[in-house]
N, C-alpha and C positions, 0 to 999 in steps of 0.2 A: 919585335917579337924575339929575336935574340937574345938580346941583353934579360928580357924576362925570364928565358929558357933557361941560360947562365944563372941567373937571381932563386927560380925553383930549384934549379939542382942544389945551390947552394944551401938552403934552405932545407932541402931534403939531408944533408952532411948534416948540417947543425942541431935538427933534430932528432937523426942517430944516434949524434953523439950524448946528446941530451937525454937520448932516451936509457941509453948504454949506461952512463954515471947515475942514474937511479933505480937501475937495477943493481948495479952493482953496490950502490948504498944501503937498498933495501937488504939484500944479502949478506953483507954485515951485519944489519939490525937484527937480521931471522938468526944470523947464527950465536950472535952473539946473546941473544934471548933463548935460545936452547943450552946453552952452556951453562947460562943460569938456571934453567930449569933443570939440568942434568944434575947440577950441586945439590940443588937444592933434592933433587931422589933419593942422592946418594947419602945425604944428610939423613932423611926420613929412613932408607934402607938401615944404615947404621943406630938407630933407634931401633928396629925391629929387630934387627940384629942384639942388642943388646934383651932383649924380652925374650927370647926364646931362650929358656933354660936348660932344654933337654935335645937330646940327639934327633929325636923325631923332630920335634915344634923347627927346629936350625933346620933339618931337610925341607918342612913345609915352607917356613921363609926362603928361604932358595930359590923352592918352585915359585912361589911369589914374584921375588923379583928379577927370575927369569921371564914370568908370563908380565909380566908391565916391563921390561925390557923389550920384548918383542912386540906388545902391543903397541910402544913409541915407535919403534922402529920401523911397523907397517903402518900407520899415521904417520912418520916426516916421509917414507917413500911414496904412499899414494898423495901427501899432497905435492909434494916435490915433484913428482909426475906431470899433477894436474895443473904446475905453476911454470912447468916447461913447456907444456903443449899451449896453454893461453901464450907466453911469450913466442914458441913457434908460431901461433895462431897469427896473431898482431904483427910479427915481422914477417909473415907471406901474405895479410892480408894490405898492410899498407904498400909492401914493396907493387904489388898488382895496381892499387890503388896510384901511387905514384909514377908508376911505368905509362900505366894512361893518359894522366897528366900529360906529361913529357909526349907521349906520341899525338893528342890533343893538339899542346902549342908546336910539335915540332911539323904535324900537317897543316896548321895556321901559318906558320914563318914560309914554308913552302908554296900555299896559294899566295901571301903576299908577293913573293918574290915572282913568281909565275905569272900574277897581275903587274907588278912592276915591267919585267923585261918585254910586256907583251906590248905594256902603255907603250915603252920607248920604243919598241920597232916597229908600230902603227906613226906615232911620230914624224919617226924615218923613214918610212913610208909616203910621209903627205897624208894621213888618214887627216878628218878635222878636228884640230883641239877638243872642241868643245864634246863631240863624241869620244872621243879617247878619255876626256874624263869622266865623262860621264859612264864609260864601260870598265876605267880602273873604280869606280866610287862602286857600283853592283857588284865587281868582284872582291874588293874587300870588306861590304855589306855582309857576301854570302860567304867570306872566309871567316868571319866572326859570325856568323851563325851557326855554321857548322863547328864554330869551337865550342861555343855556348851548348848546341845538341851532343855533340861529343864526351863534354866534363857532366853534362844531367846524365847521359850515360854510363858512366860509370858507375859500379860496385859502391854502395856507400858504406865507407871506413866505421862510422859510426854504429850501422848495425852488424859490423862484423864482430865489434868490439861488443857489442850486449849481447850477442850470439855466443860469443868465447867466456862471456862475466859469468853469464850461466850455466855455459857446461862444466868450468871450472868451479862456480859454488858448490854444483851436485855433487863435485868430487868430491868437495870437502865436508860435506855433510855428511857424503855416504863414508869417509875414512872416520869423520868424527863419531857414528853413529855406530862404528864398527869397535873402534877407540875405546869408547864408553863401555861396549857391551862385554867386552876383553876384561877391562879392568873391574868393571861390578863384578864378574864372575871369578877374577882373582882373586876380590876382595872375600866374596863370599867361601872360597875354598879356603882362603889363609881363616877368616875367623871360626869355621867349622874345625879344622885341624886345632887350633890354636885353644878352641873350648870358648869360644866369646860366642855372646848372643847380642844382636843388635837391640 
């Protein structure tokens, strides 16, 4: 039961760290994919920038891309939010999840041991073999049952994780659905200024 306890914990390092390196990958890709998006705004910006020939139309562009600057900015914060709280979420809900484990085999390794020391001083004793084994065999019957009822009791990691997949869509739907509604109403203040009819 030791050497197991040794082998989870180690297990439990390996997939932090594993889990840590894809985040942190993922987080290059997101930033690195805003960056390109940010060019490419600023590209479109300097296009509109270029169409606006008079001192009004250049203030209206402005306000333009002031209101889709702030509109990005409250879409990466509220999903950035909502991608820190699921990562809180997952690393408190595992760590619980794992701590059980652990307290699971580590009152397993303890009734063994506790059946163990018990066999040998029935032994020494004089009790009779054949009872001594047969009372160390029911005590480690009932320390792996109890580990077995122990690990079904736990928290299950897997609904934690469809519990946090969906608080965290909502967010993104509710930023995207906010996101959207910013920039049609940009869109639609820059083409009223500008004299465009769609």
């Amino acid at each position: 039961a030791a050497s197991r306890l040794t082998e989870l914990k180690a297990k439990h390092e390996e997939r932090t760290a594993e889990l840590r390196e894809k985040r942190d990958a993922r987080i290059v890709r997101r930033d690195d994919a805003r960056e390109r998006w940010r060019e490419n705004r600023d590209d479109h910006f300097a296009k509109l920038r270029e169409r606006a020939d008079t001192d009004a139309k250049k203030q209206r562009v402005e306000t333009f891309i002031t209101a889709v600057a702030s509109a990005v900015e409250a879409r990466r914060a509220a999903t950035d939010a909502a991608i820190d709280a699921f990562h809180q979420g997952i690393d408190a809900a595992y760590a619980e999840w794992h701590a059980g484990v652990i307290r699971a085999f580590e009152a397993f390794a303890a009734a063994i041991r506790e059946a163990a020391a018990k066999a040998k001083a029935d032994c020494a004793a004089g009790t009779d073999s054949p009872a001594v084994k047969s009372a160390f065999q029911t005590s480690v019957r009932n320390a792996k049952a109890k580990l077995t009822a122990d690990l079904k009791a736990l928290p299950k990691f897997s609904e934690a994780v469809r519990t946090l997949n969906a608080t965290r869509k909502a967010a993104f739907e509710e930023a995207f659905a906010t996101f959207k509604a910013a920039i049609e109403q940009a869109k639609m203040d820059l083409k009223a200024a500008l004299g465009e009819t769609e």
